[in-house]
C-alpha positions as CSV (number, residue, x, y, z in Angstrom):
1,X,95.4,136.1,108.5
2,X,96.2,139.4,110.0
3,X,99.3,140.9,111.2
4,X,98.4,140.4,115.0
5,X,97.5,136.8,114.7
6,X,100.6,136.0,113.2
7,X,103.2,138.1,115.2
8,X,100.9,136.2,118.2
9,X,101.3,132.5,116.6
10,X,105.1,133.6,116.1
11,X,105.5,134.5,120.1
12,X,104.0,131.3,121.0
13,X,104.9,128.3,118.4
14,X,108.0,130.2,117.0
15,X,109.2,131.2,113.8
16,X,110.1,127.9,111.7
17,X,106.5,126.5,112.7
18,X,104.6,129.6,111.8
19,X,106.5,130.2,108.4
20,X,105.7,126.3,108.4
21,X,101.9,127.0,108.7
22,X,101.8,130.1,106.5
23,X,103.4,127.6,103.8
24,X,100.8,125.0,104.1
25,X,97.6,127.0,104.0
26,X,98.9,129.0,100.5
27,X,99.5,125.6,99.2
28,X,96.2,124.0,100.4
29,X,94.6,126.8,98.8
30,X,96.2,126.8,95.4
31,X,95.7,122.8,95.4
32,X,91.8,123.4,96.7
33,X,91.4,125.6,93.3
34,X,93.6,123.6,91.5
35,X,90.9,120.7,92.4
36,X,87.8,122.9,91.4
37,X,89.4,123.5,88.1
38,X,90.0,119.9,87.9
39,X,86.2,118.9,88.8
40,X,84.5,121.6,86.2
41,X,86.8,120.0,83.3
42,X,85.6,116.6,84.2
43,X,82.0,117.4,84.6
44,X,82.8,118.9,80.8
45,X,84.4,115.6,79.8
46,X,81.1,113.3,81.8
47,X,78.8,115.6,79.7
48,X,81.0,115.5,76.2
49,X,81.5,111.4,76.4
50,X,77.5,111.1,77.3
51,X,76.7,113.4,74.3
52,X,78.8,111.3,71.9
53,X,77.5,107.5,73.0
54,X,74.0,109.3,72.4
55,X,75.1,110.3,68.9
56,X,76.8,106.8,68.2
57,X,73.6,104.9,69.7
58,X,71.6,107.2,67.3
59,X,73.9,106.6,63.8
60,X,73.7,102.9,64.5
61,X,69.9,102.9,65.0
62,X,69.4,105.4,61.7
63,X,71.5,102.6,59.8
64,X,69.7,99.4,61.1
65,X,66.2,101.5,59.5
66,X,67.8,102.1,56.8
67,X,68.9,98.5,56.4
68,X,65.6,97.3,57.0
């Protein structure tokens, strides 16, 4: 936001409810990154958990051949 928006949202909704504002988008942003950062750990998670039931499904199939 520039300064002429602001001093122009301040001269029509007041102060409170412009610092208000101001407030809310810094804290929808930090929670927006907060959320990507959430998403790429679980993606890492989805992708650790699928590699290890394809490493347990392929121990227990290596011991049934060598049972057999």
């Amino acid at each position: 936001m520039d300064y002429q928006a602001i001093i122009q949202l301040i001269g029509n909704v007041g102060f409170p409810i412009t610092l208000s504002l101001i407030l809310l988008q810094t804290i929808l942003v930090k929670f927006n990154k907060q959320m990507e950062g959430l998403e790429k750990r679980l993606a890492q998670l989805d992708n650790t958990m699928s590699l290890l039931v394809k490493t347990s499904i392929n121990s227990t199939i290596q011991q049934e051949k060598k049972e057999n």
